[in-house]
C-alpha positions in Angstrom: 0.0 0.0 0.0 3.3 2.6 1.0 4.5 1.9 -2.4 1.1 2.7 -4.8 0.6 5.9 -2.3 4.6 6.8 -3.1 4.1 6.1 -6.8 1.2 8.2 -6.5 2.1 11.3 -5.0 5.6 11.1 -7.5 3.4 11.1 -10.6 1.4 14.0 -8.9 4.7 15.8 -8.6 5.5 15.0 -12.0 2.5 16.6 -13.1 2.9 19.9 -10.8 6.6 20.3 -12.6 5.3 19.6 -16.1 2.9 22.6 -15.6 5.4 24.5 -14.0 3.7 25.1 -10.8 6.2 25.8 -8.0 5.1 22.9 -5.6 8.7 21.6 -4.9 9.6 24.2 -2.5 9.3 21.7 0.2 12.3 19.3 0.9 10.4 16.9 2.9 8.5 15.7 -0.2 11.7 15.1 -1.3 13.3 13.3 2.2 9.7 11.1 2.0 10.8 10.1 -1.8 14.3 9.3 -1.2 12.6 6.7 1.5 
Protein backbone atom coordinates (compact mmCIF):
# COMPACT_ATOMS: atom_id res chain seq x y z
CA UNK A 1 0.00 0.00 0.00
CA UNK A 2 3.29 2.63 1.01
CA UNK A 3 4.50 1.95 -2.35
CA UNK A 4 1.14 2.68 -4.78
CA UNK A 5 0.55 5.93 -2.34
CA UNK A 6 4.55 6.78 -3.11
CA UNK A 7 4.09 6.05 -6.80
CA UNK A 8 1.17 8.19 -6.53
CA UNK A 9 2.06 11.27 -4.97
CA UNK A 10 5.57 11.06 -7.49
CA UNK A 11 3.44 11.15 -10.57
CA UNK A 12 1.41 14.02 -8.93
CA UNK A 13 4.74 15.79 -8.63
CA UNK A 14 5.52 15.02 -11.98
CA UNK A 15 2.48 16.57 -13.14
CA UNK A 16 2.93 19.90 -10.81
CA UNK A 17 6.64 20.31 -12.62
CA UNK A 18 5.29 19.62 -16.06
CA UNK A 19 2.95 22.59 -15.56
CA UNK A 20 5.35 24.52 -14.03
CA UNK A 21 3.71 25.14 -10.80
CA UNK A 22 6.18 25.76 -7.96
CA UNK A 23 5.09 22.92 -5.55
CA UNK A 24 8.66 21.63 -4.88
CA UNK A 25 9.56 24.23 -2.50
CA UNK A 26 9.35 21.72 0.22
CA UNK A 27 12.33 19.31 0.93
CA UNK A 28 10.39 16.89 2.92
CA UNK A 29 8.50 15.68 -0.16
CA UNK A 30 11.74 15.13 -1.35
CA UNK A 31 13.32 13.31 2.17
CA UNK A 32 9.67 11.12 1.97
CA UNK A 33 10.81 10.06 -1.79
CA UNK A 34 14.35 9.29 -1.18
CA UNK A 35 12.64 6.69 1.47
Amino acid sequence: MQSYICKTVKQILRVAVSAGNPVLESSDIFFFLSL
